[in-house]
N, CA, C and O atoms as a Tripos MOL2 file, in Angstrom:
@<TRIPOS>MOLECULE
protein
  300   299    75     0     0
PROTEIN
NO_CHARGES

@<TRIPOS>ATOM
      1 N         133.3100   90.8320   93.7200 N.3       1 UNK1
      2 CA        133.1090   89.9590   94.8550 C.3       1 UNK1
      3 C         131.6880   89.3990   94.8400 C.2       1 UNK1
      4 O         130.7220   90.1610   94.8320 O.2       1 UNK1
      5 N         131.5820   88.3290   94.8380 N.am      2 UNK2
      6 CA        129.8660   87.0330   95.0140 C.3       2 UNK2
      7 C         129.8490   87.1760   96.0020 C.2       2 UNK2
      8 O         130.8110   87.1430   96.7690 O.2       2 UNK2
      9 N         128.2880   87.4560   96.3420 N.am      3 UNK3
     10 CA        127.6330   87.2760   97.8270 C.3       3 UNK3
     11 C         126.6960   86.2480   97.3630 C.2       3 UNK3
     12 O         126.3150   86.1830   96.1940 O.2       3 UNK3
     13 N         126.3210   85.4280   98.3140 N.am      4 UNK4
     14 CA        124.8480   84.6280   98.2130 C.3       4 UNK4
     15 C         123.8260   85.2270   98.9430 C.2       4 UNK4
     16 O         123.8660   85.2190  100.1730 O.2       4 UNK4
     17 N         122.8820   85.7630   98.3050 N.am      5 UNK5
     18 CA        121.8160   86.3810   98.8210 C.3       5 UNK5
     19 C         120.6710   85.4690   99.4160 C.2       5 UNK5
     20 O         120.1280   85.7280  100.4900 O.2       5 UNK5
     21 N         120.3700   84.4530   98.6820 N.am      6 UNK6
     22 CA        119.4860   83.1970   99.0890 C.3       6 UNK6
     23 C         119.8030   81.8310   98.5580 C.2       6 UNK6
     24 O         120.6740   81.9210   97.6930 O.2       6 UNK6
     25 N         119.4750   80.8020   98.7300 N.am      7 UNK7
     26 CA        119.7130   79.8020   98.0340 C.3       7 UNK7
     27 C         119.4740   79.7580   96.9000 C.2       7 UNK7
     28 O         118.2720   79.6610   96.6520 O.2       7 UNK7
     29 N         120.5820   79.8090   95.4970 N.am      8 UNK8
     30 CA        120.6320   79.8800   94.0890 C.3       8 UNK8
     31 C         120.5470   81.3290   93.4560 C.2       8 UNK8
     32 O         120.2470   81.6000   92.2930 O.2       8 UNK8
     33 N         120.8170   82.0400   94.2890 N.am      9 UNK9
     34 CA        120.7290   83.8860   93.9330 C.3       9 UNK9
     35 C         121.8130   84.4280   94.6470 C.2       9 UNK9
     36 O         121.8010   84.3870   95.8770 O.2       9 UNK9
     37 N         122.7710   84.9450   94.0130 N.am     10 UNK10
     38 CA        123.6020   86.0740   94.1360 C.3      10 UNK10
     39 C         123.9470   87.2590   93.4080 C.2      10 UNK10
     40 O         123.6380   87.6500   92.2820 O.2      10 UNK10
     41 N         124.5700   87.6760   94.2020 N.am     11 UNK11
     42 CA        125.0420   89.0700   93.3550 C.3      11 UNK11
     43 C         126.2540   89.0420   93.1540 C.2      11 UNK11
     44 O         126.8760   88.2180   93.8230 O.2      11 UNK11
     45 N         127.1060   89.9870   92.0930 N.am     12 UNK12
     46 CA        128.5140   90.2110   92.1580 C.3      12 UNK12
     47 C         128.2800   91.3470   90.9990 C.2      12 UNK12
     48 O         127.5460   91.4880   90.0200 O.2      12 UNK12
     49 N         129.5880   92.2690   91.8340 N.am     13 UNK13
     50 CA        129.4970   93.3500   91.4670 C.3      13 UNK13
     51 C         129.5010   93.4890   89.8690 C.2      13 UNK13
     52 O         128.6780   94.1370   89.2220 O.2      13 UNK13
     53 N         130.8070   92.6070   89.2450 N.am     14 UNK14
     54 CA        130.8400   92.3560   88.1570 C.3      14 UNK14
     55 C         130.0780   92.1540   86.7260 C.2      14 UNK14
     56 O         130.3210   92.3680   85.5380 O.2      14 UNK14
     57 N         128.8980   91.5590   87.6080 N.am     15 UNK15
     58 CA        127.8840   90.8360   86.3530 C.3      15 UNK15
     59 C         126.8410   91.4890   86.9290 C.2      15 UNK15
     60 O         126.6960   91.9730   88.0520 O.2      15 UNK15
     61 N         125.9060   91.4020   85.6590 N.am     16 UNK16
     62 CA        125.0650   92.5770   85.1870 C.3      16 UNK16
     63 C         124.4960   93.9310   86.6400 C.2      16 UNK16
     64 O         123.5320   94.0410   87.3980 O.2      16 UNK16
     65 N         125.3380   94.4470   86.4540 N.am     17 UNK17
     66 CA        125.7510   95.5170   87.1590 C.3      17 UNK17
     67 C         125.3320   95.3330   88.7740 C.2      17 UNK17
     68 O         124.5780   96.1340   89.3270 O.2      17 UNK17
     69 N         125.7530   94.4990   89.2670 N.am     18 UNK18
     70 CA        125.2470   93.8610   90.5910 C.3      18 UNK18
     71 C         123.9300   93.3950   91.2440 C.2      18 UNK18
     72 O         123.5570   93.2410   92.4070 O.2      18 UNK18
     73 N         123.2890   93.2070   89.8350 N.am     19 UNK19
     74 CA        121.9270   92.7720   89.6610 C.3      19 UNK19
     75 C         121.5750   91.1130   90.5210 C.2      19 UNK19
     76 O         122.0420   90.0060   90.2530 O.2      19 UNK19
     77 N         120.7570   91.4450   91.4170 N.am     20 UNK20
     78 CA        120.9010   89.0430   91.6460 C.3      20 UNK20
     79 C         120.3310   88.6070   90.7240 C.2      20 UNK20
     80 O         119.2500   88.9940   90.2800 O.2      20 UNK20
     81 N         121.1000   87.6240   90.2790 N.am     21 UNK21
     82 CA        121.6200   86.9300   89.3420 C.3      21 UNK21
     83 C         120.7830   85.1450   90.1020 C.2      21 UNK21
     84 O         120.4000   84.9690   91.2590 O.2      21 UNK21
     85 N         120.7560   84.2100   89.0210 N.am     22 UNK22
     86 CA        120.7040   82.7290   89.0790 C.3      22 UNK22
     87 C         121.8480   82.4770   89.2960 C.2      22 UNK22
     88 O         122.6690   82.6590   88.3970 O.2      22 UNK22
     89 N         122.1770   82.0680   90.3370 N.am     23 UNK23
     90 CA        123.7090   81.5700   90.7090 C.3      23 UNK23
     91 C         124.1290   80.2470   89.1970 C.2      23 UNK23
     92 O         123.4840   79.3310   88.6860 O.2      23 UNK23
     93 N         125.4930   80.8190   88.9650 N.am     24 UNK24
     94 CA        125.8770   79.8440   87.9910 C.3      24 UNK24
     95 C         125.3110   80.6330   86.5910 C.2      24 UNK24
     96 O         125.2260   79.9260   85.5880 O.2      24 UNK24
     97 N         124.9720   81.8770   86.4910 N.am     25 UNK25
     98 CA        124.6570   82.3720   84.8790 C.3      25 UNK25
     99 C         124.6330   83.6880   85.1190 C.2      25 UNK25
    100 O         124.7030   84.0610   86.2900 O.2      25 UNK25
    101 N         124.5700   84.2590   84.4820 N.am     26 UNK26
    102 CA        124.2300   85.6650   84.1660 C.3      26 UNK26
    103 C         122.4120   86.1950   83.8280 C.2      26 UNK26
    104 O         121.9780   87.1780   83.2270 O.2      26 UNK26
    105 N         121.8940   85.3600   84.3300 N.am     27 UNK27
    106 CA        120.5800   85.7000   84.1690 C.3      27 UNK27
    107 C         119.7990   86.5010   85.2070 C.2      27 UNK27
    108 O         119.6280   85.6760   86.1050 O.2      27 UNK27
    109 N         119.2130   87.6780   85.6010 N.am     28 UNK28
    110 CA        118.7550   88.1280   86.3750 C.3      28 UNK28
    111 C         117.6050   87.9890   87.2880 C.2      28 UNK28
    112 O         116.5000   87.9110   86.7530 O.2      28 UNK28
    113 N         117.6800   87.9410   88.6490 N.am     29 UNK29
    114 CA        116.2860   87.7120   88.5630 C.3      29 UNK29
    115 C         114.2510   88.0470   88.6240 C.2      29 UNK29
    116 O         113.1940   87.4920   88.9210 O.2      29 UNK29
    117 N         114.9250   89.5940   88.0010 N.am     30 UNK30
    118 CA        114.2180   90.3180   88.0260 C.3      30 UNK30
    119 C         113.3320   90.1140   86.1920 C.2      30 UNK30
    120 O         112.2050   90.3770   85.7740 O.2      30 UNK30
    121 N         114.6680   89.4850   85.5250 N.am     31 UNK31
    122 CA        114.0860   89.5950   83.9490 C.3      31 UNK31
    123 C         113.4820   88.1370   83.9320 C.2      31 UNK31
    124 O         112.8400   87.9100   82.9060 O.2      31 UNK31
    125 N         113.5640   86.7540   85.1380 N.am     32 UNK32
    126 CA        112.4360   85.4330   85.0460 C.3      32 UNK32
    127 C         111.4010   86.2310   85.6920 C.2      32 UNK32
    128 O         110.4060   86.4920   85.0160 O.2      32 UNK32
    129 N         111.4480   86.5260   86.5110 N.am     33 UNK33
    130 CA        109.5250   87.2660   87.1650 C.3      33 UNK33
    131 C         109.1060   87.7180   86.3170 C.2      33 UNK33
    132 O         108.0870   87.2150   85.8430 O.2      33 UNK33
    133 N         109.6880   88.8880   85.7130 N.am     34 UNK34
    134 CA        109.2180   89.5730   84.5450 C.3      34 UNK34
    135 C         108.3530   89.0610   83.6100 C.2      34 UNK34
    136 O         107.2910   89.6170   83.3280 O.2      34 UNK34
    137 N         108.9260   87.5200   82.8570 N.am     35 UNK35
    138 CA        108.7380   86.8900   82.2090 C.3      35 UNK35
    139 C         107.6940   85.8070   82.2010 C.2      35 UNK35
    140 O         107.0300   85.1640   81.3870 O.2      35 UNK35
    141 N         107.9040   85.9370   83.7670 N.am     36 UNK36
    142 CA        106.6510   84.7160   83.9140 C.3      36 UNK36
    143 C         105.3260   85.7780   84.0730 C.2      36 UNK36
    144 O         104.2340   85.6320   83.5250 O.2      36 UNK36
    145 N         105.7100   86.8250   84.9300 N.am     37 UNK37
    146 CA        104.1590   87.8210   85.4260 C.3      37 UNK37
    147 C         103.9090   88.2450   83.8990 C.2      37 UNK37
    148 O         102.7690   88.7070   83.8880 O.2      37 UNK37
    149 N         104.4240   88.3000   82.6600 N.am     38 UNK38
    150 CA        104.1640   88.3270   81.4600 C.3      38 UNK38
    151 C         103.7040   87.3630   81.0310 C.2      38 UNK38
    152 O         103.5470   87.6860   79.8540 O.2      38 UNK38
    153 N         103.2910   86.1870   81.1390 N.am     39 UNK39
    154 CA        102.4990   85.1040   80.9560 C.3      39 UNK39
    155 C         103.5980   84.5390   80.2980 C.2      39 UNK39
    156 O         103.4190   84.6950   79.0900 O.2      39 UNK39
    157 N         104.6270   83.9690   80.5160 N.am     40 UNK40
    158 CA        105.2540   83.2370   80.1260 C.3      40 UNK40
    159 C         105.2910   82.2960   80.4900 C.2      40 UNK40
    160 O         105.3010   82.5110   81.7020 O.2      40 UNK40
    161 N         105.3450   80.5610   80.2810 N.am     41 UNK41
    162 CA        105.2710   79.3270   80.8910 C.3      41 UNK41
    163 C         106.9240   79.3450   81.7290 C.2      41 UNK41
    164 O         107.9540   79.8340   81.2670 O.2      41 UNK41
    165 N         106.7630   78.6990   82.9730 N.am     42 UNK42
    166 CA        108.3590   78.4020   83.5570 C.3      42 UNK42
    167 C         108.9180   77.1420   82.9310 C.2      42 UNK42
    168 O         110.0960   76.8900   83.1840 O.2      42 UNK42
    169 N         108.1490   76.2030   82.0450 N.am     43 UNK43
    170 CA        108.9510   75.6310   80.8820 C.3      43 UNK43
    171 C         109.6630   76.6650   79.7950 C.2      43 UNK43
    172 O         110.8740   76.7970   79.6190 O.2      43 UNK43
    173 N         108.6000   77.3550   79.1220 N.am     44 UNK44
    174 CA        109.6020   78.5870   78.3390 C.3      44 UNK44
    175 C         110.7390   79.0850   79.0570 C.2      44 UNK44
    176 O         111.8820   78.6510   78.9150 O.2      44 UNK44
    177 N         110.3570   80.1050   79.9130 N.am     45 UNK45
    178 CA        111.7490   80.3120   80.2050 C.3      45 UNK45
    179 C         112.6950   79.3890   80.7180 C.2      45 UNK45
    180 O         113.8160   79.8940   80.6620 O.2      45 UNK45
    181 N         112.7080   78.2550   81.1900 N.am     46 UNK46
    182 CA        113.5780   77.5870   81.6910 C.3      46 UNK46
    183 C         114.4080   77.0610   80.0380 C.2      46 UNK46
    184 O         115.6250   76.9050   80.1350 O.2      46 UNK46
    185 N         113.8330   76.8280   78.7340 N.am     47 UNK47
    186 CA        114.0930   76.6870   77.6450 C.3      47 UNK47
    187 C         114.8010   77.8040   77.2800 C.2      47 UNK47
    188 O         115.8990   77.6170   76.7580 O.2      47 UNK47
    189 N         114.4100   78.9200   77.4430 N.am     48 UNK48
    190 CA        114.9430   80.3730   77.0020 C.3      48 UNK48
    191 C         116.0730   80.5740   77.2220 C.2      48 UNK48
    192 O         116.8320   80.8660   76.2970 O.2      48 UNK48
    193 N         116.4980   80.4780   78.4870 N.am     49 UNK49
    194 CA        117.9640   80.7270   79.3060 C.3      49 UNK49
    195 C         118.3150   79.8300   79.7630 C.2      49 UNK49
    196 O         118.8860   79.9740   80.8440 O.2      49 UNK49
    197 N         118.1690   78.3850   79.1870 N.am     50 UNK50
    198 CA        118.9560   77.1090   79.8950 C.3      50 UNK50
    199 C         118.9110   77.3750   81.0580 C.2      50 UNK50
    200 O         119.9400   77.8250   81.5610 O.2      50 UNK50
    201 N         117.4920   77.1630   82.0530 N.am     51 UNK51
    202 CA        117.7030   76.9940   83.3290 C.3      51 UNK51
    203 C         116.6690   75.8150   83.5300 C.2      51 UNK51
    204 O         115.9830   75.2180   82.7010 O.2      51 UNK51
    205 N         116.7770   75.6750   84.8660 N.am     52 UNK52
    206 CA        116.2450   74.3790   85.5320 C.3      52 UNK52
    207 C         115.0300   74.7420   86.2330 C.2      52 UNK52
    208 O         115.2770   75.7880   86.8330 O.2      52 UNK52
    209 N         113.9150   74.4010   86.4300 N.am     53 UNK53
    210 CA        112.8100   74.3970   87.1890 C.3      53 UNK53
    211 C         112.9150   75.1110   88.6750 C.2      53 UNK53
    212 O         111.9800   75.6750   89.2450 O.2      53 UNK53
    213 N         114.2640   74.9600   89.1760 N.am     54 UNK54
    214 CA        114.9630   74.7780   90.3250 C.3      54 UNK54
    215 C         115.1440   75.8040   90.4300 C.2      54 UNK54
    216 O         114.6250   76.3380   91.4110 O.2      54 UNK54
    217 N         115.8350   76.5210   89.6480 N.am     55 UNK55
    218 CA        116.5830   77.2890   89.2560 C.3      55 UNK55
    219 C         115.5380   78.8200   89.8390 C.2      55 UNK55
    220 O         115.6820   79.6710   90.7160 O.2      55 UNK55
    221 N         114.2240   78.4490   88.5000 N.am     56 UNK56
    222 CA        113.1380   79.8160   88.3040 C.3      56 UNK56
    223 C         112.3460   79.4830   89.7250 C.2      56 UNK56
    224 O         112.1370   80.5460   90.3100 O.2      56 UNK56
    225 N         112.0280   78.7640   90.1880 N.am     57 UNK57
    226 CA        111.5900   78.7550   91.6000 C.3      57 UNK57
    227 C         112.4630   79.0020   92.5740 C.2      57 UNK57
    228 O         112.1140   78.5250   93.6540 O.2      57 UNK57
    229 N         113.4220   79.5480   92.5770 N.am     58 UNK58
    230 CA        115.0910   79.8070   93.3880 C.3      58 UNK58
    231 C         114.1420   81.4560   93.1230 C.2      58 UNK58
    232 O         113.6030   82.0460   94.0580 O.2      58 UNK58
    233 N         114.1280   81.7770   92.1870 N.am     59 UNK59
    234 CA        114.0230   83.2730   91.5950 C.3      59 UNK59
    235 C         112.9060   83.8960   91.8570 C.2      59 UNK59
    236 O         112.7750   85.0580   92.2420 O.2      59 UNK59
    237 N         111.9060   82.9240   91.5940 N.am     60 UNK60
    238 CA        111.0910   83.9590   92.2630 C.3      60 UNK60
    239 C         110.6660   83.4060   94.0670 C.2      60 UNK60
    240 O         109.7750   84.0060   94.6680 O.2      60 UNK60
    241 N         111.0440   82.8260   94.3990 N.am     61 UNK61
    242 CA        110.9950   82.5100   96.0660 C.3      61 UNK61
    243 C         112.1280   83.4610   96.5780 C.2      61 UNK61
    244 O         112.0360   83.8620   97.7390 O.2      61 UNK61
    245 N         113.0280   83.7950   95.9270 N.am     62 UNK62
    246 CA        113.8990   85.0360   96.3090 C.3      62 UNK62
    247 C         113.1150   86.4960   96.2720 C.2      62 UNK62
    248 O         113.3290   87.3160   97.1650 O.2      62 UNK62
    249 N         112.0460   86.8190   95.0120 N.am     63 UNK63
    250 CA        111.2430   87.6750   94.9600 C.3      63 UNK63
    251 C         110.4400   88.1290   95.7540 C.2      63 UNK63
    252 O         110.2510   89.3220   95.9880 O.2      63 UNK63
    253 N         109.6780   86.8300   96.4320 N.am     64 UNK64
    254 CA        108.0970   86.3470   97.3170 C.3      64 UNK64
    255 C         109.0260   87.1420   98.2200 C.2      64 UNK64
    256 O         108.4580   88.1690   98.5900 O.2      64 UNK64
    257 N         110.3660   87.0120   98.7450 N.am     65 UNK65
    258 CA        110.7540   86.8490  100.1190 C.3      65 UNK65
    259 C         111.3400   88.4880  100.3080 C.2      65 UNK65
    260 O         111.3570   88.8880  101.4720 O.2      65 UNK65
    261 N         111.8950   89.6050   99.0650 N.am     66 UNK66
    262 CA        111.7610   90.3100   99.1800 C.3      66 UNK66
    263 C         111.2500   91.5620   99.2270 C.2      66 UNK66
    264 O         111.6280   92.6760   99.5910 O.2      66 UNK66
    265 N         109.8030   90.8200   98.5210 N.am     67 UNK67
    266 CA        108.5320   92.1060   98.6650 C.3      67 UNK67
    267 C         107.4640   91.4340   99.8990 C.2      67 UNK67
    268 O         106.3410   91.8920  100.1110 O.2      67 UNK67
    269 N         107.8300   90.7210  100.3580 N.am     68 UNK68
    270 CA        107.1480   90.4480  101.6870 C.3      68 UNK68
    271 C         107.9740   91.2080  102.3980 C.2      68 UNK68
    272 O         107.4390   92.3120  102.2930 O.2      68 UNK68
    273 N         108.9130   91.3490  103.0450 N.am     69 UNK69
    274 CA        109.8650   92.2370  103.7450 C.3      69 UNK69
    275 C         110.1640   93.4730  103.3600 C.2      69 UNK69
    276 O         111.1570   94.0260  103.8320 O.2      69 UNK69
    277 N         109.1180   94.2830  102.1750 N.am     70 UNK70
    278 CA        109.2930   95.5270  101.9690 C.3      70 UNK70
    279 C         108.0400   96.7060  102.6700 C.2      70 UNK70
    280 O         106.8420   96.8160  102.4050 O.2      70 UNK70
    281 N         108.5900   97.1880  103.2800 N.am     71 UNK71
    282 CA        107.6570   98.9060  103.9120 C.3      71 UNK71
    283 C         107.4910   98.4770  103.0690 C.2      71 UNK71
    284 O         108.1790   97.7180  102.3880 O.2      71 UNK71
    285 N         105.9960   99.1110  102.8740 N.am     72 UNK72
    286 CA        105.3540  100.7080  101.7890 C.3      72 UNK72
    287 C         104.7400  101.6540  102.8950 C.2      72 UNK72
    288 O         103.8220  101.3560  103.6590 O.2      72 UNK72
    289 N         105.3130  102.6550  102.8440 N.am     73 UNK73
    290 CA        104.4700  104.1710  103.3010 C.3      73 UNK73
    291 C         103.3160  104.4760  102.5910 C.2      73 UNK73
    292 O         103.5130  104.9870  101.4890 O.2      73 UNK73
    293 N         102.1320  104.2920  102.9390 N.am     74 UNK74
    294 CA        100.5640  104.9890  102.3750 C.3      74 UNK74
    295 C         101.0480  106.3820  102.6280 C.2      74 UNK74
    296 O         101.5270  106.9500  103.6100 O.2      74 UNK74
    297 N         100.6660  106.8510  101.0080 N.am     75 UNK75
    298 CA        101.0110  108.5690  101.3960 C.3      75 UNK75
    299 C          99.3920  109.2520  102.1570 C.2      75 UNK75
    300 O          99.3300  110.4250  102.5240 O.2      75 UNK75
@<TRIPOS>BOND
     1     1     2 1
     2     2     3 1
     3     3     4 2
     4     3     5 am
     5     5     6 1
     6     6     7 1
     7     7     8 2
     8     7     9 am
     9     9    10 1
    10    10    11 1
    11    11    12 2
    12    11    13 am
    13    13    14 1
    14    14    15 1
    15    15    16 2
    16    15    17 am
    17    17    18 1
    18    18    19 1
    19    19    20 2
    20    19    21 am
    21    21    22 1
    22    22    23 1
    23    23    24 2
    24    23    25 am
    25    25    26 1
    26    26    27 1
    27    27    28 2
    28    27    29 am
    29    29    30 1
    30    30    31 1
    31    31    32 2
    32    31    33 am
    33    33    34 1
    34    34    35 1
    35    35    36 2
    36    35    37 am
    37    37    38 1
    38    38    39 1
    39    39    40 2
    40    39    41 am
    41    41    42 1
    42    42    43 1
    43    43    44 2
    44    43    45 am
    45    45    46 1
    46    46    47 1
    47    47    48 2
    48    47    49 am
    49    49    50 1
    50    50    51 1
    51    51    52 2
    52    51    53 am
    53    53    54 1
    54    54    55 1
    55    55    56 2
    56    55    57 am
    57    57    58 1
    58    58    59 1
    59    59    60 2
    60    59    61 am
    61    61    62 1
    62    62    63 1
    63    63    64 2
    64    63    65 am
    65    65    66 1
    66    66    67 1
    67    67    68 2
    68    67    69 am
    69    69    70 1
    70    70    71 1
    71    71    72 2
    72    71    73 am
    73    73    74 1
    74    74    75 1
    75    75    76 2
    76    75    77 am
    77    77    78 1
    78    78    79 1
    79    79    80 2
    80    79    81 am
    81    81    82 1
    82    82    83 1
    83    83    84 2
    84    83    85 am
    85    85    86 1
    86    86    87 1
    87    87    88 2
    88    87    89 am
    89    89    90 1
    90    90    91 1
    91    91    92 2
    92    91    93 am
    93    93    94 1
    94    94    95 1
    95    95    96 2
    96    95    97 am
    97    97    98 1
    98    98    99 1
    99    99   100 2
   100    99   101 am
   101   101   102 1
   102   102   103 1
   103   103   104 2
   104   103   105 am
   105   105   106 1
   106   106   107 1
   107   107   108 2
   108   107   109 am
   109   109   110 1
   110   110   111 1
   111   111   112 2
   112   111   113 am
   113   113   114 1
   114   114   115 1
   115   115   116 2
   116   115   117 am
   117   117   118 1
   118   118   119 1
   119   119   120 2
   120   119   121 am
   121   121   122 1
   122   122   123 1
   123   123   124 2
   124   123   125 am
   125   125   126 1
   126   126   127 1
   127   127   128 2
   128   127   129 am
   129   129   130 1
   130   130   131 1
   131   131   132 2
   132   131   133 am
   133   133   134 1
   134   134   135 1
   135   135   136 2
   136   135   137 am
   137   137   138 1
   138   138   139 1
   139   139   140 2
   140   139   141 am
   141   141   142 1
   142   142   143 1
   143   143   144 2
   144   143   145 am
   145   145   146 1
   146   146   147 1
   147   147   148 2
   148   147   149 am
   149   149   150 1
   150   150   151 1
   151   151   152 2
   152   151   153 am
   153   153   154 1
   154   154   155 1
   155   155   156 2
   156   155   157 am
   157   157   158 1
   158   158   159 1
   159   159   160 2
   160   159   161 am
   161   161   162 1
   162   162   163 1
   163   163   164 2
   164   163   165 am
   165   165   166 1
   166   166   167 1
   167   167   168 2
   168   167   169 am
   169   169   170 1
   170   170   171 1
   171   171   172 2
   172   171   173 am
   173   173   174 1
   174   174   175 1
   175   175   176 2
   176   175   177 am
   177   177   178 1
   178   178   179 1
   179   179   180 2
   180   179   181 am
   181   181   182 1
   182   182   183 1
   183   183   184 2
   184   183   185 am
   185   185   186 1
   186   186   187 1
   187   187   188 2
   188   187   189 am
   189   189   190 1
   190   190   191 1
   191   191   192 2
   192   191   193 am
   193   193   194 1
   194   194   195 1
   195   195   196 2
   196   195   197 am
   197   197   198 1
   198   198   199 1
   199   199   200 2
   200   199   201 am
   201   201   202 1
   202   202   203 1
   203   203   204 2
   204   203   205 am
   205   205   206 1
   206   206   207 1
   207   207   208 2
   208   207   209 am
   209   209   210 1
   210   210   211 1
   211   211   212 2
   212   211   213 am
   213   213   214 1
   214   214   215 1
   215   215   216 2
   216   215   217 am
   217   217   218 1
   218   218   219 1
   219   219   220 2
   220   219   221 am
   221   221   222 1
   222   222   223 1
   223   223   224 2
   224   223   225 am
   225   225   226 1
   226   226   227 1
   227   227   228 2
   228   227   229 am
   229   229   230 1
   230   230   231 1
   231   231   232 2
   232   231   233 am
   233   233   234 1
   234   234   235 1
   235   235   236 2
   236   235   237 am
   237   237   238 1
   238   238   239 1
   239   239   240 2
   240   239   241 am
   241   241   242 1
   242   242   243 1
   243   243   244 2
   244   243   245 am
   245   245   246 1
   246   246   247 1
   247   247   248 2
   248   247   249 am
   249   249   250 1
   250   250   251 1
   251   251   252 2
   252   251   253 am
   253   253   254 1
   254   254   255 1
   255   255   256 2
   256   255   257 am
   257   257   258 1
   258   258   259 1
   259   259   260 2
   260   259   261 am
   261   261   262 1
   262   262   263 1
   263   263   264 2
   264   263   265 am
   265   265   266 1
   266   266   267 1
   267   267   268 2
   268   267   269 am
   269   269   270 1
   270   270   271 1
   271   271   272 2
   272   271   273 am
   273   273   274 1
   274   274   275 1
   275   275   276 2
   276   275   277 am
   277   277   278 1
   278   278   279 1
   279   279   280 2
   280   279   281 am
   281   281   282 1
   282   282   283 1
   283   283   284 2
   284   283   285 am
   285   285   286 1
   286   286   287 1
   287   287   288 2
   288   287   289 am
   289   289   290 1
   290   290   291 1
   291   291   292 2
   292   291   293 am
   293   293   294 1
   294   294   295 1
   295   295   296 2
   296   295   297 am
   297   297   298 1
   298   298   299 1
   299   299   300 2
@<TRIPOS>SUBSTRUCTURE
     1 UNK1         2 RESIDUE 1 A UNK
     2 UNK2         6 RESIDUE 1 A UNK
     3 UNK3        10 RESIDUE 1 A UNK
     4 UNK4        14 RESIDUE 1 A UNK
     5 UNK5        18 RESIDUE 1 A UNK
     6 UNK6        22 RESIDUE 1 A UNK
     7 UNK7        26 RESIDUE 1 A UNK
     8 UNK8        30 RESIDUE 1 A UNK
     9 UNK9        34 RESIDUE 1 A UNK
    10 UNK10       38 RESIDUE 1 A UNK
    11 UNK11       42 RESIDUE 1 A UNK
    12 UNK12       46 RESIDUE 1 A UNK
    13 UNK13       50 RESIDUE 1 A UNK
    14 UNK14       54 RESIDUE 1 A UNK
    15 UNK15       58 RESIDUE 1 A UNK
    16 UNK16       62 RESIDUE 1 A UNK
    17 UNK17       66 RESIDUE 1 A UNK
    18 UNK18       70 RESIDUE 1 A UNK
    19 UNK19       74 RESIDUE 1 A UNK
    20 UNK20       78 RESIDUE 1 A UNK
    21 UNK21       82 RESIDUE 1 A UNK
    22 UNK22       86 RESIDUE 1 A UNK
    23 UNK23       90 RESIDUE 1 A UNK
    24 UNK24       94 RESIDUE 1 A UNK
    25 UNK25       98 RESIDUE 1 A UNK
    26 UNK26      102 RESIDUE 1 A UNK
    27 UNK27      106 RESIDUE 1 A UNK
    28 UNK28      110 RESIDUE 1 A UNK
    29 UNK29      114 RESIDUE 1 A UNK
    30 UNK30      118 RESIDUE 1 A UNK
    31 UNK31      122 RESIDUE 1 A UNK
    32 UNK32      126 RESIDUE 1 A UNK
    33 UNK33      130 RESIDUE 1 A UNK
    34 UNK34      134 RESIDUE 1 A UNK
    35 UNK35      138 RESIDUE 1 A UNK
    36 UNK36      142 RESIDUE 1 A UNK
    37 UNK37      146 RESIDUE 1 A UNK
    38 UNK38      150 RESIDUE 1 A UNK
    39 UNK39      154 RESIDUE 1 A UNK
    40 UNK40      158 RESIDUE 1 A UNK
    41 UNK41      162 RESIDUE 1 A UNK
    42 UNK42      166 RESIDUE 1 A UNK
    43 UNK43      170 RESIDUE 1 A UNK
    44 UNK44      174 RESIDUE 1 A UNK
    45 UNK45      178 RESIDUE 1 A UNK
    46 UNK46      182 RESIDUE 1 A UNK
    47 UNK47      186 RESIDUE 1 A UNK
    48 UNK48      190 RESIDUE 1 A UNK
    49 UNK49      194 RESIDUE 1 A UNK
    50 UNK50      198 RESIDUE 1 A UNK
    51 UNK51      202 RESIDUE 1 A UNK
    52 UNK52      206 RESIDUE 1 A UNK
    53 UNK53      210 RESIDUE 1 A UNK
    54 UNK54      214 RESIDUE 1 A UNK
    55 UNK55      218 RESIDUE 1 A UNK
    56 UNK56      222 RESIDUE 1 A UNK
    57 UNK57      226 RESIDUE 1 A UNK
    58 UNK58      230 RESIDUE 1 A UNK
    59 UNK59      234 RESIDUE 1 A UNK
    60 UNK60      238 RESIDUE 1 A UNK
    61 UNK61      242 RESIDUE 1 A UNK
    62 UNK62      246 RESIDUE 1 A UNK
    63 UNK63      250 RESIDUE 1 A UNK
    64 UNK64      254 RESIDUE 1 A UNK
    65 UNK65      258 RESIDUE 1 A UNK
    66 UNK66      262 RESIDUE 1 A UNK
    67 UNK67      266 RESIDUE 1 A UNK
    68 UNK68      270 RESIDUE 1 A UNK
    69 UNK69      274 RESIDUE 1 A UNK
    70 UNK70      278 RESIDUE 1 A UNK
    71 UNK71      282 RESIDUE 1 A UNK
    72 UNK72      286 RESIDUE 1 A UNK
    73 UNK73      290 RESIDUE 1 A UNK
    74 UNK74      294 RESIDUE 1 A UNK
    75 UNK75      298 RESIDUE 1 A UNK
């Protein structure tokens, strides 16, 4: 079952193990952050995994939006 988590990010249980995904691929969007906080250009990856500009700014504005909304407990 697809949920839309944000605009251009979902999940489904199916594909890569209910990981959010770039809506429309199997690409995760934990492995474009990755890639870019690795100094990767968002031309490269958008070359890498046939995605759109649109697409990797979908991914990580889905990111921004869920580590802004995360606790951390100071131990």
């Amino acid at each position: 079952m697809k949920k839309k988590l944000a605009p251009g990010i979902t999940i489904d249980q199916n594909v890569r193990f209910g990981k959010p995904v770039i809506v429309g691929t199997r690409v995760p969007v934990d492995l474009v952050v990755g890639k870019i906080a690795g100094g990767e250009t968002i031309t490269k990856v958008a070359r890498e995994y046939d995605l759109t500009k649109k697409q990797i700014y979908a991914a990580l504005k889905y990111a921004a939006d869920v580590v802004s909304s995360e606790d951390v407990a100071l131990a």
